[in-house]
LOTOR-268536 format. One record per atom (N, C-alpha, C): residue number from 1; residue in one letter; chain; atom name; x, y, z. Coordinates in Angstrom, 1 decimal. Example, Ala and Ser with C-alpha at 12.3 -4.5 7.8 and 13.67 -1.06 7.14 Angstrom:
BEGIN
@i = 1, aa = A, ch = A, at = N, X = 13.2, Y = -5.7, Z = 7.8
@i = 1, aa = A, ch = A, at = CA, X = 12.3, Y = -4.5, Z = 7.8
@i = 1, aa = A, ch = A, at = C, X = 13.2, Y = -3.3, Z = 7.8
@i = 2, aa = S, ch = A, at = N, X = 12.8, Y = -2.2, Z = 7.1
@i = 2, aa = S, ch = A, at = CA, X = 13.7, Y = -1.1, Z = 7.1
@i = 2, aa = S, ch = A, at = C, X = 12.9, Y = 0.0, Z = 7.9
//
This chain:
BEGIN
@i = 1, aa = X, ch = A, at = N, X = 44.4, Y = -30.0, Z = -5.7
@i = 1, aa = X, ch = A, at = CA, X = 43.2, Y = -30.6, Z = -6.3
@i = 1, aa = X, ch = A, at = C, X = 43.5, Y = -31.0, Z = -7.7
@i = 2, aa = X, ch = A, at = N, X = 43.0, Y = -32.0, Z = -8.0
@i = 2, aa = X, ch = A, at = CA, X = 43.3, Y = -32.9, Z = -9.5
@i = 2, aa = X, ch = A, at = C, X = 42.2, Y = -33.2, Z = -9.7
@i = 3, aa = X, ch = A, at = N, X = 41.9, Y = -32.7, Z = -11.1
@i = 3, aa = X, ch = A, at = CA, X = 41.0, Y = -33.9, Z = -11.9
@i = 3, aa = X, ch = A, at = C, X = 41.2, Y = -34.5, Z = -12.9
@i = 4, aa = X, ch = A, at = N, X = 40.8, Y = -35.9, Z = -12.9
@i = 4, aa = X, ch = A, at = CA, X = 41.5, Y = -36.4, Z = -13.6
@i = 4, aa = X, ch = A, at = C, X = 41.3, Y = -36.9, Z = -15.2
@i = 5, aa = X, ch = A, at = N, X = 42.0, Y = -36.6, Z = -16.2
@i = 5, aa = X, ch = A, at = CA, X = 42.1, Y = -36.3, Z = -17.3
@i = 5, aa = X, ch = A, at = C, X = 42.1, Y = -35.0, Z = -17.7
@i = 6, aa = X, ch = A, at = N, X = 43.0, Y = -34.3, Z = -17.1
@i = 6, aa = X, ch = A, at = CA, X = 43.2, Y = -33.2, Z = -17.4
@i = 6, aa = X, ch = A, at = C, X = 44.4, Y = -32.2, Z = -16.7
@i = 7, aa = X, ch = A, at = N, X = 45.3, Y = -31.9, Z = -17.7
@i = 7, aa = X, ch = A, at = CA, X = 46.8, Y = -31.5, Z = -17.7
@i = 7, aa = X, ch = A, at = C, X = 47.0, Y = -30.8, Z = -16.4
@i = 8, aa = X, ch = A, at = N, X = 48.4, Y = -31.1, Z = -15.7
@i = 8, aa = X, ch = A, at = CA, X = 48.5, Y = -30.5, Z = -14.9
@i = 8, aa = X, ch = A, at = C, X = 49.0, Y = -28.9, Z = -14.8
@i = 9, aa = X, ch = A, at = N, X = 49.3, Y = -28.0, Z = -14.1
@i = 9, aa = X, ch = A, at = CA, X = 49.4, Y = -26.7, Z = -14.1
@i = 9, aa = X, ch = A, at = C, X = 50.4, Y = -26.2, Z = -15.3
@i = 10, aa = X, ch = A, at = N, X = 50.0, Y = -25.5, Z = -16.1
@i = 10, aa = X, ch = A, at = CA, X = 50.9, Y = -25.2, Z = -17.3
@i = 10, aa = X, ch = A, at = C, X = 51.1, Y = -23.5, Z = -17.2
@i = 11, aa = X, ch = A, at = N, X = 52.1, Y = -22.8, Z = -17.1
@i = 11, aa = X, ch = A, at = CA, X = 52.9, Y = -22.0, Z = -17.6
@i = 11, aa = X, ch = A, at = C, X = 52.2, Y = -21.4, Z = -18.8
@i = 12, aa = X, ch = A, at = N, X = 51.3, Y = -21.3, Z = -19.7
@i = 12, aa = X, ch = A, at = CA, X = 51.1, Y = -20.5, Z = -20.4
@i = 12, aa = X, ch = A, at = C, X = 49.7, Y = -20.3, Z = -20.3
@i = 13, aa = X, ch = A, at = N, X = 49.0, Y = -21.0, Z = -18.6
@i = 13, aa = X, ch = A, at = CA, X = 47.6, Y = -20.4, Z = -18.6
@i = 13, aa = X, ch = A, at = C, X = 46.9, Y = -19.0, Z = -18.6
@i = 14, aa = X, ch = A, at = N, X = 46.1, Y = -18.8, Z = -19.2
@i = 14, aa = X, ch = A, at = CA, X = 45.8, Y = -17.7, Z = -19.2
@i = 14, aa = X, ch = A, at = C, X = 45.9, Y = -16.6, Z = -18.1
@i = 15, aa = X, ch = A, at = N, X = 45.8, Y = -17.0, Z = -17.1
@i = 15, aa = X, ch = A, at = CA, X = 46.3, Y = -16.0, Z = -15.7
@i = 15, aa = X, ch = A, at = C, X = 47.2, Y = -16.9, Z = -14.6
@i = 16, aa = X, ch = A, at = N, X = 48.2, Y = -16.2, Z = -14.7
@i = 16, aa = X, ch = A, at = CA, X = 49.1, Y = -17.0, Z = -13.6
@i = 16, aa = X, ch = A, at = C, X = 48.3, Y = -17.4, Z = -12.6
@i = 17, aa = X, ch = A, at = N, X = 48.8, Y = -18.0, Z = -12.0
@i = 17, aa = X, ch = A, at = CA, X = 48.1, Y = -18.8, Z = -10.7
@i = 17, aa = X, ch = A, at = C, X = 47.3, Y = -19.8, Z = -10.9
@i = 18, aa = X, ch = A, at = N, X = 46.4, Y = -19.4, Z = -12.1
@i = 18, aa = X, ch = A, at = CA, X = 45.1, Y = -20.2, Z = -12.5
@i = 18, aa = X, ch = A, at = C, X = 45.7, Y = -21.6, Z = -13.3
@i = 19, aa = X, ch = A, at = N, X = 45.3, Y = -23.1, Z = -12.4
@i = 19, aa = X, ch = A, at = CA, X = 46.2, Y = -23.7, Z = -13.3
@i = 19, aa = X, ch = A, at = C, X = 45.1, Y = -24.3, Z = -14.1
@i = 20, aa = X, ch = A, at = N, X = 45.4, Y = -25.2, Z = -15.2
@i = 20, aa = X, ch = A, at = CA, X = 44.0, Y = -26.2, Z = -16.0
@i = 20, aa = X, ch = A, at = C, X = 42.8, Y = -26.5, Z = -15.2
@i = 21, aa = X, ch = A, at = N, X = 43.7, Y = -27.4, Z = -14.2
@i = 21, aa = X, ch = A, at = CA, X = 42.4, Y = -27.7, Z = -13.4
@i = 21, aa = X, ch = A, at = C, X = 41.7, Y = -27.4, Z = -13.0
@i = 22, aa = X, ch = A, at = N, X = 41.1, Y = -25.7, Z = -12.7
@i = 22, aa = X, ch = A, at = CA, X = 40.5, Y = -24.9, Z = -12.0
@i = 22, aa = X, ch = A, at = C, X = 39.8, Y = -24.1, Z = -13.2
@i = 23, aa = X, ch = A, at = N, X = 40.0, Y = -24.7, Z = -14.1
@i = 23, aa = X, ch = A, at = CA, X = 39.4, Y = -23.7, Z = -16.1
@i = 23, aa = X, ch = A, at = C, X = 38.3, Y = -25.0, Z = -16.0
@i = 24, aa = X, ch = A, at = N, X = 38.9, Y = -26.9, Z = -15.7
@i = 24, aa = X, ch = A, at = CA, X = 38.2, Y = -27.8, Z = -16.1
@i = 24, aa = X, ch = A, at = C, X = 37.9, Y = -28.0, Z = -17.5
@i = 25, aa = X, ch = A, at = N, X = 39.2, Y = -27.9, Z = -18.2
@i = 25, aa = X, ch = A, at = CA, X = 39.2, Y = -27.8, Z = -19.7
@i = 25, aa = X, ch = A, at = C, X = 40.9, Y = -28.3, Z = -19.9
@i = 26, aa = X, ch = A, at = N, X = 40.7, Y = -29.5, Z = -21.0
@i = 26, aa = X, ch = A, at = CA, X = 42.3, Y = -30.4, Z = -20.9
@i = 26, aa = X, ch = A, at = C, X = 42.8, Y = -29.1, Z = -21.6
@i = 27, aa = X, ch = A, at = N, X = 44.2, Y = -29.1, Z = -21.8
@i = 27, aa = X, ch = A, at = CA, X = 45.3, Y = -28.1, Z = -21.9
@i = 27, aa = X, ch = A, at = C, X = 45.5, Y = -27.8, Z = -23.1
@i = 28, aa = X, ch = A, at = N, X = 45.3, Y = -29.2, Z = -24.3
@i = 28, aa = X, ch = A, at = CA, X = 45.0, Y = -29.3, Z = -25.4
@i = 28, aa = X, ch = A, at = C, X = 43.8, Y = -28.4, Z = -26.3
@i = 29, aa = X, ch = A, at = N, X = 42.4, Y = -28.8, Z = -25.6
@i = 29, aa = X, ch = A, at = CA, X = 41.3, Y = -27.7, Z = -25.7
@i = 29, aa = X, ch = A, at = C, X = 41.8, Y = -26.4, Z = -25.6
@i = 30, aa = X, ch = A, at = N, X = 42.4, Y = -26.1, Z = -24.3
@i = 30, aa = X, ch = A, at = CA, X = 42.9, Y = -24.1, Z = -24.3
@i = 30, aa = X, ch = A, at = C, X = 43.5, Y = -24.1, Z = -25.3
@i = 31, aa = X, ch = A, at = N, X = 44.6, Y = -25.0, Z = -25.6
@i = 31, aa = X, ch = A, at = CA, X = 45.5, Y = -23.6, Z = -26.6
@i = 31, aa = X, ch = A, at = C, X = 44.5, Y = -23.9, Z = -28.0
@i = 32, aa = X, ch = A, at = N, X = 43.6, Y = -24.6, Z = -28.2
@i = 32, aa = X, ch = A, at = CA, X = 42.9, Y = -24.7, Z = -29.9
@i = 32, aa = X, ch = A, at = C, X = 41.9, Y = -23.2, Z = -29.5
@i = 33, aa = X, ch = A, at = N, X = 41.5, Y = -23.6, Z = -28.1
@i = 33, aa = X, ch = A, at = CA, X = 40.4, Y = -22.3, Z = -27.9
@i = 33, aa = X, ch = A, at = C, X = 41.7, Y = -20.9, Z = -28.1
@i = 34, aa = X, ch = A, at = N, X = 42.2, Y = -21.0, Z = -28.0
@i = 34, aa = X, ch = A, at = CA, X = 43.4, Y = -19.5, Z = -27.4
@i = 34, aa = X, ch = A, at = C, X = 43.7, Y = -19.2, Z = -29.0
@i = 35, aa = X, ch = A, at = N, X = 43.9, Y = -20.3, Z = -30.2
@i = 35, aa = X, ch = A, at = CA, X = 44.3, Y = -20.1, Z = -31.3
@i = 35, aa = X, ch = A, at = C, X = 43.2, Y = -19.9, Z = -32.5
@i = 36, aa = X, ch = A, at = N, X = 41.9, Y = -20.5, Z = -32.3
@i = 36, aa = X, ch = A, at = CA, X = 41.0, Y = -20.2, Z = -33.1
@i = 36, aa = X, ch = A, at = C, X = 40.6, Y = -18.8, Z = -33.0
@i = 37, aa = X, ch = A, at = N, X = 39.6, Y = -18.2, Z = -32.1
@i = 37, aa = X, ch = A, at = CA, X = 38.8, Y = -17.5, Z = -32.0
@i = 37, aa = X, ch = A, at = C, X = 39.9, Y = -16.4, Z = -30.6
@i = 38, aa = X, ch = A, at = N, X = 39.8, Y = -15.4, Z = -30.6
@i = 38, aa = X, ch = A, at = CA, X = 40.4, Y = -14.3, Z = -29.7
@i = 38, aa = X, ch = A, at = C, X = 38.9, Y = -14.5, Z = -28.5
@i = 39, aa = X, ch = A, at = N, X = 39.3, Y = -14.1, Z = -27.3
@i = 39, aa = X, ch = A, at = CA, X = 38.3, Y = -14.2, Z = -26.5
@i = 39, aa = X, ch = A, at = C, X = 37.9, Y = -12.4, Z = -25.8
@i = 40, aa = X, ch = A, at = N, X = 36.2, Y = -12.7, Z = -26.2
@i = 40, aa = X, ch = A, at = CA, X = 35.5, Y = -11.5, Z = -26.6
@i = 40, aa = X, ch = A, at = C, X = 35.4, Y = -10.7, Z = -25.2
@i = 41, aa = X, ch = A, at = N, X = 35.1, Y = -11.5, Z = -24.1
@i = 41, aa = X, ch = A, at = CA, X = 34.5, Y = -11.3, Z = -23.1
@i = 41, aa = X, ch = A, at = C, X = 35.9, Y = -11.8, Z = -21.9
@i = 42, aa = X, ch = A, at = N, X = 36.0, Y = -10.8, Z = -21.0
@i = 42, aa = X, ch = A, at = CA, X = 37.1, Y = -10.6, Z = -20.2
@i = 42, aa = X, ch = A, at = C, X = 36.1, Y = -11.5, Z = -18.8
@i = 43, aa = X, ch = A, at = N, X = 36.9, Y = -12.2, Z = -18.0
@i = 43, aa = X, ch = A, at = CA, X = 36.2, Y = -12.2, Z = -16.4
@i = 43, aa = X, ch = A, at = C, X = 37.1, Y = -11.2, Z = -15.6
@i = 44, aa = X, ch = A, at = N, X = 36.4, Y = -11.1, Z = -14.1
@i = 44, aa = X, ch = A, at = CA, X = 37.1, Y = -10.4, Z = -13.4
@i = 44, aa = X, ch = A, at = C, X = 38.6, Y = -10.6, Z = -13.0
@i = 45, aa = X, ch = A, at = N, X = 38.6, Y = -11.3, Z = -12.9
@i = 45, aa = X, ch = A, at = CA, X = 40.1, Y = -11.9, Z = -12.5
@i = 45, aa = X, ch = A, at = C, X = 41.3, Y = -11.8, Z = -13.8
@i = 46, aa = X, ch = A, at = N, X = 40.7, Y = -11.9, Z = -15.5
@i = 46, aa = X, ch = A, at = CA, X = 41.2, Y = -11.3, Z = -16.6
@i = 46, aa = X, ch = A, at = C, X = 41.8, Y = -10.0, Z = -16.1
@i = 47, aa = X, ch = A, at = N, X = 40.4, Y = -9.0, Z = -16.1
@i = 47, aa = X, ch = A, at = CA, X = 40.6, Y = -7.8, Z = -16.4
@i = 47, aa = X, ch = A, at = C, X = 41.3, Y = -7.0, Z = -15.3
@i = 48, aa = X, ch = A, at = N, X = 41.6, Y = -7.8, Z = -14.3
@i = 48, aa = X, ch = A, at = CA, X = 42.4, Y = -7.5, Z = -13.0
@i = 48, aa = X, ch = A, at = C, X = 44.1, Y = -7.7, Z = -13.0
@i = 49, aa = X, ch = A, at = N, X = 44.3, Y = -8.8, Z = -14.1
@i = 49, aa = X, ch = A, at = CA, X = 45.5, Y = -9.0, Z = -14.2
@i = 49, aa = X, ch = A, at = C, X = 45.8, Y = -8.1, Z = -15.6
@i = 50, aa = X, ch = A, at = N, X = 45.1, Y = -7.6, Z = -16.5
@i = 50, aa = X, ch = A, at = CA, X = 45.4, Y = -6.6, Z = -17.4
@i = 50, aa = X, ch = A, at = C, X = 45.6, Y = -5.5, Z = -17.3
@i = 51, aa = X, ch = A, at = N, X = 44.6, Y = -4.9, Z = -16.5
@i = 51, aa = X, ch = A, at = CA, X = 45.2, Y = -3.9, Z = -15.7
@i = 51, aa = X, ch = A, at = C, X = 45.9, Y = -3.5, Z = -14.3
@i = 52, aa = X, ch = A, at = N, X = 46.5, Y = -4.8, Z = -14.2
@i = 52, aa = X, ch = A, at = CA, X = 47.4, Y = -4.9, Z = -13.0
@i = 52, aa = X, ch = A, at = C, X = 47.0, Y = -4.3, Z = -11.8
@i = 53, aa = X, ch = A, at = N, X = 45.8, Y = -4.7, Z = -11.3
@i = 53, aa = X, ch = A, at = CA, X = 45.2, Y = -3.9, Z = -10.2
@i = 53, aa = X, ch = A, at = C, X = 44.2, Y = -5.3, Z = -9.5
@i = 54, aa = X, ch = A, at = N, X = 43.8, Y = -4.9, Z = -8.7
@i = 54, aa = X, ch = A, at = CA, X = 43.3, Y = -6.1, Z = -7.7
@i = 54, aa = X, ch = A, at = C, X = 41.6, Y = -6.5, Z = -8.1
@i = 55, aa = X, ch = A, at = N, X = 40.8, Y = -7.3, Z = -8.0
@i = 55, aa = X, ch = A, at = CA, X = 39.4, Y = -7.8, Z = -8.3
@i = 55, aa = X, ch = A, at = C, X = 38.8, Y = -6.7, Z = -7.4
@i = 56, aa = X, ch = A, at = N, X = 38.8, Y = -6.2, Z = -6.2
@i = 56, aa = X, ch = A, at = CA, X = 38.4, Y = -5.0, Z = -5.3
@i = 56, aa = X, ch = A, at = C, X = 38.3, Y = -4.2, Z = -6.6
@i = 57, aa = X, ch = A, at = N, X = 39.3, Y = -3.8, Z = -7.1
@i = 57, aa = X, ch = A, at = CA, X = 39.2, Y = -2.2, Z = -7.9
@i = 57, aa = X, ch = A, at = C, X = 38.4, Y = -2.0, Z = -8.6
@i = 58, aa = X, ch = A, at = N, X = 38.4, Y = -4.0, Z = -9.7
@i = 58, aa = X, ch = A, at = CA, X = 37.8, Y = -3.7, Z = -10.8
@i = 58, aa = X, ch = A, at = C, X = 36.4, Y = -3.5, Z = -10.7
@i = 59, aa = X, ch = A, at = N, X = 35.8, Y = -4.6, Z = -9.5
@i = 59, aa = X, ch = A, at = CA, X = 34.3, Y = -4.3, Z = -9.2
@i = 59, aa = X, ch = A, at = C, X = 34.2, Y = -2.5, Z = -8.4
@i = 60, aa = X, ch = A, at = N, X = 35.1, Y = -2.0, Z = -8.3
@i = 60, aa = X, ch = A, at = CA, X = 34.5, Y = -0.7, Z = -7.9
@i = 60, aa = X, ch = A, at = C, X = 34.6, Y = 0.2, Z = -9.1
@i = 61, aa = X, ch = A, at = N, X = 35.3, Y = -0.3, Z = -10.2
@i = 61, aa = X, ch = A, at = CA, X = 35.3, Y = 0.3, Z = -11.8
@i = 61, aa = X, ch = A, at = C, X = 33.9, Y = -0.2, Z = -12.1
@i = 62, aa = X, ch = A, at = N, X = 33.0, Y = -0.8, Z = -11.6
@i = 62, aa = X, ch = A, at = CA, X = 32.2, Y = -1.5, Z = -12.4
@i = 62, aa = X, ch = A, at = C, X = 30.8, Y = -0.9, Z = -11.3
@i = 63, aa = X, ch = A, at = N, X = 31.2, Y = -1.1, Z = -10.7
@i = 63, aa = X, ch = A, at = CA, X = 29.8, Y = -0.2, Z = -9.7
@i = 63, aa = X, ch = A, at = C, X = 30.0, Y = 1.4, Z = -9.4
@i = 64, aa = X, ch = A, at = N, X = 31.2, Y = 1.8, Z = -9.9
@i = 64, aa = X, ch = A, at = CA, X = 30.7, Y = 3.4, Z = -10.2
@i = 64, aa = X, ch = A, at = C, X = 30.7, Y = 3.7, Z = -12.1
@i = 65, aa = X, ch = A, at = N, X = 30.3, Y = 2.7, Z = -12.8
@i = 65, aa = X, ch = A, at = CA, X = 30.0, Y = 2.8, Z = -14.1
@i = 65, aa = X, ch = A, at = C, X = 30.8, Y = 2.9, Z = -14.9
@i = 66, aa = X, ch = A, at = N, X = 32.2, Y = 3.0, Z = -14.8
@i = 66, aa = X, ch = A, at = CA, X = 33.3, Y = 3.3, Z = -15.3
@i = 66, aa = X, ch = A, at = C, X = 33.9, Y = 2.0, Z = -16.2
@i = 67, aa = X, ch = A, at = N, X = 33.4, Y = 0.7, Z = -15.9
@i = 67, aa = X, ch = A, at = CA, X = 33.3, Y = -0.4, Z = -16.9
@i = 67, aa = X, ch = A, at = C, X = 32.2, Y = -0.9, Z = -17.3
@i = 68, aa = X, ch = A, at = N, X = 32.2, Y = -1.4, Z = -18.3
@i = 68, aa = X, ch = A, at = CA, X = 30.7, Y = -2.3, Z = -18.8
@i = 68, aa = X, ch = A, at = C, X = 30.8, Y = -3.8, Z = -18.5
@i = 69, aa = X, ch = A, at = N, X = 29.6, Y = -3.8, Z = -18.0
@i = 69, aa = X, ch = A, at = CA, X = 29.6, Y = -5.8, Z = -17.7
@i = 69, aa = X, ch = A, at = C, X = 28.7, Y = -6.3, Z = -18.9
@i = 70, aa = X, ch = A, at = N, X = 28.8, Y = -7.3, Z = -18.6
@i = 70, aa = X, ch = A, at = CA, X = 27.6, Y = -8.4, Z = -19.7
@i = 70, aa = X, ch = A, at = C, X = 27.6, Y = -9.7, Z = -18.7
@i = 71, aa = X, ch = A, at = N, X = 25.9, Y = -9.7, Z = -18.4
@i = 71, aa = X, ch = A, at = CA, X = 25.8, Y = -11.1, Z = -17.4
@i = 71, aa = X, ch = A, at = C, X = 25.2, Y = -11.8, Z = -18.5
@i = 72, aa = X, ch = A, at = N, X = 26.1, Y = -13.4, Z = -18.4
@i = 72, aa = X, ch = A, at = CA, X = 25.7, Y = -14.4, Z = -18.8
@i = 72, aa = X, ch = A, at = C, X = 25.0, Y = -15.4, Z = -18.0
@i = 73, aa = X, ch = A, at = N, X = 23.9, Y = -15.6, Z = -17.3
@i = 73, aa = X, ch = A, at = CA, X = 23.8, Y = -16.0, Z = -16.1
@i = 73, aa = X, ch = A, at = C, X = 23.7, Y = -15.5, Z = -15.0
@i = 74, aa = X, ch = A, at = N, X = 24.6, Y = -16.2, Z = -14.3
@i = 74, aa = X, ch = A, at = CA, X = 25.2, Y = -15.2, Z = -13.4
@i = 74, aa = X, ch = A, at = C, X = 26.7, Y = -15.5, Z = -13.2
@i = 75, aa = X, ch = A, at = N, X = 27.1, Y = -15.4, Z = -14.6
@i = 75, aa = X, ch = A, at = CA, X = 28.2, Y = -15.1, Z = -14.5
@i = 75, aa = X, ch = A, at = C, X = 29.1, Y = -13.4, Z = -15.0
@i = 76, aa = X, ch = A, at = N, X = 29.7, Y = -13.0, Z = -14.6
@i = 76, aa = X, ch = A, at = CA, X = 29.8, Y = -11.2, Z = -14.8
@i = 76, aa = X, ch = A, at = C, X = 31.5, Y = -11.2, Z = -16.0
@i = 77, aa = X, ch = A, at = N, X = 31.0, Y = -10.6, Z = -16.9
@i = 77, aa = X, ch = A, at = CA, X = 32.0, Y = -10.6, Z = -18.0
@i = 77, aa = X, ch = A, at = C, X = 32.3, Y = -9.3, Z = -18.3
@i = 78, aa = X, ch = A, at = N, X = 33.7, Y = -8.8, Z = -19.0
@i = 78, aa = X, ch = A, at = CA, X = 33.9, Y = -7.6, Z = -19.4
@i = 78, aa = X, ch = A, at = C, X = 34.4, Y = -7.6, Z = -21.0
@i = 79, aa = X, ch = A, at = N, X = 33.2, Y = -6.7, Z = -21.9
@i = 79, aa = X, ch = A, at = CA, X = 34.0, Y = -6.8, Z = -23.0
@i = 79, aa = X, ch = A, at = C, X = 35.3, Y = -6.5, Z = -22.9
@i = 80, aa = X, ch = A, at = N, X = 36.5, Y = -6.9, Z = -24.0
@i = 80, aa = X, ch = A, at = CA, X = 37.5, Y = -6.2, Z = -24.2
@i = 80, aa = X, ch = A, at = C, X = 37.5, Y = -4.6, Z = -24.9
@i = 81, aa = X, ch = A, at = N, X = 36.1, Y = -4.7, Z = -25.4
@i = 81, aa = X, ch = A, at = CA, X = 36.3, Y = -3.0, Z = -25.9
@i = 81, aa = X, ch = A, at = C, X = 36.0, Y = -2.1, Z = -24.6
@i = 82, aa = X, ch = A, at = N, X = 35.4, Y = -2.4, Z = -23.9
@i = 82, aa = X, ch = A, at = CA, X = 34.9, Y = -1.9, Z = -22.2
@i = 82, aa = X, ch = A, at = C, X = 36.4, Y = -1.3, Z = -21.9
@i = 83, aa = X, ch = A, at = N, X = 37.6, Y = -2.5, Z = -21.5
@i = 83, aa = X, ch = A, at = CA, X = 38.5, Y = -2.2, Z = -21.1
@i = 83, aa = X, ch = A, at = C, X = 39.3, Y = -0.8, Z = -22.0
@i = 84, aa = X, ch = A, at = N, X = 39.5, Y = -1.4, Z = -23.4
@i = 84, aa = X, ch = A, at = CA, X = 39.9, Y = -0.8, Z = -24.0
@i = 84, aa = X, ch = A, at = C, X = 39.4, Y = 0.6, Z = -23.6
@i = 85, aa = X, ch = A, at = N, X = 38.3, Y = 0.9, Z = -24.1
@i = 85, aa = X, ch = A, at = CA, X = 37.9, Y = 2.6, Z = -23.5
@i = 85, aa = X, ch = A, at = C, X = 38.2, Y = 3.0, Z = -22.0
@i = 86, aa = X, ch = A, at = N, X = 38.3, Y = 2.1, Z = -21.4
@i = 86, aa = X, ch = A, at = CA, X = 39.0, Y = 2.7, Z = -20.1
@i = 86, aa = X, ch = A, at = C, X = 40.1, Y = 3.0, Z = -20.4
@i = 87, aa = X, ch = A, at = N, X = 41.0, Y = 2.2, Z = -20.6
@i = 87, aa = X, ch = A, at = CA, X = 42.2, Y = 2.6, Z = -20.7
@i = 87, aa = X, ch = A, at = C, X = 42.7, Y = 4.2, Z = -21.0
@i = 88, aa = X, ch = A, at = N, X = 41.7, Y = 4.2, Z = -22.6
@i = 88, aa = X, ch = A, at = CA, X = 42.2, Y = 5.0, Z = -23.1
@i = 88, aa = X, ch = A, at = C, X = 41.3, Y = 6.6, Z = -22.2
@i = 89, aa = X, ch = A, at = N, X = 40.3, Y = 6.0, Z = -22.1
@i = 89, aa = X, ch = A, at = CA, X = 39.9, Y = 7.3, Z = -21.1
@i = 89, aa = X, ch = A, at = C, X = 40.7, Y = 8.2, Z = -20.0
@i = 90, aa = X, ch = A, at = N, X = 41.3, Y = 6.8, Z = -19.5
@i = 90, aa = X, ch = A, at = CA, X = 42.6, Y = 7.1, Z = -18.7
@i = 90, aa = X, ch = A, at = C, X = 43.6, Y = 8.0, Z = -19.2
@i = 91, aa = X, ch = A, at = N, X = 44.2, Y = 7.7, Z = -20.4
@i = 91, aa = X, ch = A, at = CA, X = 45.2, Y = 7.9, Z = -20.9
@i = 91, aa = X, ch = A, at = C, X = 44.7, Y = 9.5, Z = -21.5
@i = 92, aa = X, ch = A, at = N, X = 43.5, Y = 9.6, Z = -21.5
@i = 92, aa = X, ch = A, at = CA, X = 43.5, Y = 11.0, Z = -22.0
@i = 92, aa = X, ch = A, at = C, X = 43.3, Y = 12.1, Z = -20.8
@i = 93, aa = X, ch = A, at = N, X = 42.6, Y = 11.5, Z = -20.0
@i = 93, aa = X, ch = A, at = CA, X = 42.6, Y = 12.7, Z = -18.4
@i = 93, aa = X, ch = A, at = C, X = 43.9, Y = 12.6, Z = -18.1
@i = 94, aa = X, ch = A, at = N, X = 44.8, Y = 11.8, Z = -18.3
@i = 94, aa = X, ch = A, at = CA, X = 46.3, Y = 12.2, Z = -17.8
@i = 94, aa = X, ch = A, at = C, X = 46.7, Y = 12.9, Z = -18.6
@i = 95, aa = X, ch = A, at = N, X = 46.6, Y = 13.3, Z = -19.7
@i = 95, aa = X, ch = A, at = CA, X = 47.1, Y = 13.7, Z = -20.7
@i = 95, aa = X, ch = A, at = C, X = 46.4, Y = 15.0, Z = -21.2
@i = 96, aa = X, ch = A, at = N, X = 46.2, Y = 16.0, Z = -20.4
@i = 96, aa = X, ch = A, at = CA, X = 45.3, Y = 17.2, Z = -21.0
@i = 96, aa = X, ch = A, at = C, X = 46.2, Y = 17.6, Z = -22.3
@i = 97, aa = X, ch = A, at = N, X = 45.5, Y = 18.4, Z = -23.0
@i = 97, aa = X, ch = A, at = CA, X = 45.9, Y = 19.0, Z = -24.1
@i = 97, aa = X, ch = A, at = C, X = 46.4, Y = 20.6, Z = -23.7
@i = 98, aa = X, ch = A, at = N, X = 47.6, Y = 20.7, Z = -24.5
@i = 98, aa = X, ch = A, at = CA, X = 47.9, Y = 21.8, Z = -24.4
@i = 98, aa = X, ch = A, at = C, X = 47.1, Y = 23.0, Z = -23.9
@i = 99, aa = X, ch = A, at = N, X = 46.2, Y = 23.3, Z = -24.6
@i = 99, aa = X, ch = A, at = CA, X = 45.6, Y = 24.7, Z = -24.3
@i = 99, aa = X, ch = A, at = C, X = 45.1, Y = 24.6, Z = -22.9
@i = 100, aa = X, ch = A, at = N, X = 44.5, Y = 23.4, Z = -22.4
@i = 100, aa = X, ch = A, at = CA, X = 44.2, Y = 23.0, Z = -21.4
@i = 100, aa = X, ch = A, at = C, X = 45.5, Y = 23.7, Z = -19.8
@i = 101, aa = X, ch = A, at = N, X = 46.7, Y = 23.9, Z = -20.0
@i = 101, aa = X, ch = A, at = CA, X = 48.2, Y = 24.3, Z = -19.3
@i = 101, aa = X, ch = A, at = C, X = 47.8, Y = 25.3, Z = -19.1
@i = 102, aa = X, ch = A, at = N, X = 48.5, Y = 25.7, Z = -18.3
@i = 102, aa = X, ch = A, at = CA, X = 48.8, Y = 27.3, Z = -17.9
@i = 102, aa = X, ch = A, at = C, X = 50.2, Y = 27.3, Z = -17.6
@i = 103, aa = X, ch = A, at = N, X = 50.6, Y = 28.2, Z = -18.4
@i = 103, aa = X, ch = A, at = CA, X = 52.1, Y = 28.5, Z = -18.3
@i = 103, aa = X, ch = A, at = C, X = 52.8, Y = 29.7, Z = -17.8
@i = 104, aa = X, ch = A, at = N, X = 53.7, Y = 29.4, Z = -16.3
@i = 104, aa = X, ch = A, at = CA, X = 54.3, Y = 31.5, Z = -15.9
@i = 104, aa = X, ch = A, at = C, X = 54.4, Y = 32.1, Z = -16.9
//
């Protein structure tokens, strides 16, 4: 699928697979958008390839509460601080604290 005036599949799209023409935004437009402003709001498909896990997971991170959305519309977004606190939530239940052990 082509539309026309606008770059063909580029190598530094924001998620592999996803080429320009399926953003509907010339190639030139992304990278000013990618270099001005940092992008606030994740989509599913972002936050799927960040955390290297499938769009299934993330909507079941997101309907057992464990992410935050923000609807624009109807379109479903994820802060990056949302993620971020997952992450790190993660990173701390793996990670009990010492006193937490029990040692022979």
């Amino acid at each position: 699928m082509s539309v026309v005036g606008v770059a063909p599949c580029d190598v530094s799209a924001p998620i592999p697979g996803v080429a320009f023409e399926q953003l509907r935004l010339p190639e030139a437009d992304m990278r000013v958008a990618r270099t001005v402003a940092p992008r606030r709001l994740l989509t599913i498909l972002d936050v799927a390839y960040v955390l290297a896990v499938g769009r299934t997971t993330v909507y079941e991170l997101i309907g057992a509460g464990r992410l935050e959305t923000v609807h624009i519309g109807r379109c479903v977004r994820i802060p990056v601080e949302a993620v971020d606190q997952l992450v790190a939530g993660l990173r701390i239940s793996a990670n009990p604290s010492d006193t937490d052990r029990t040692r022979p």
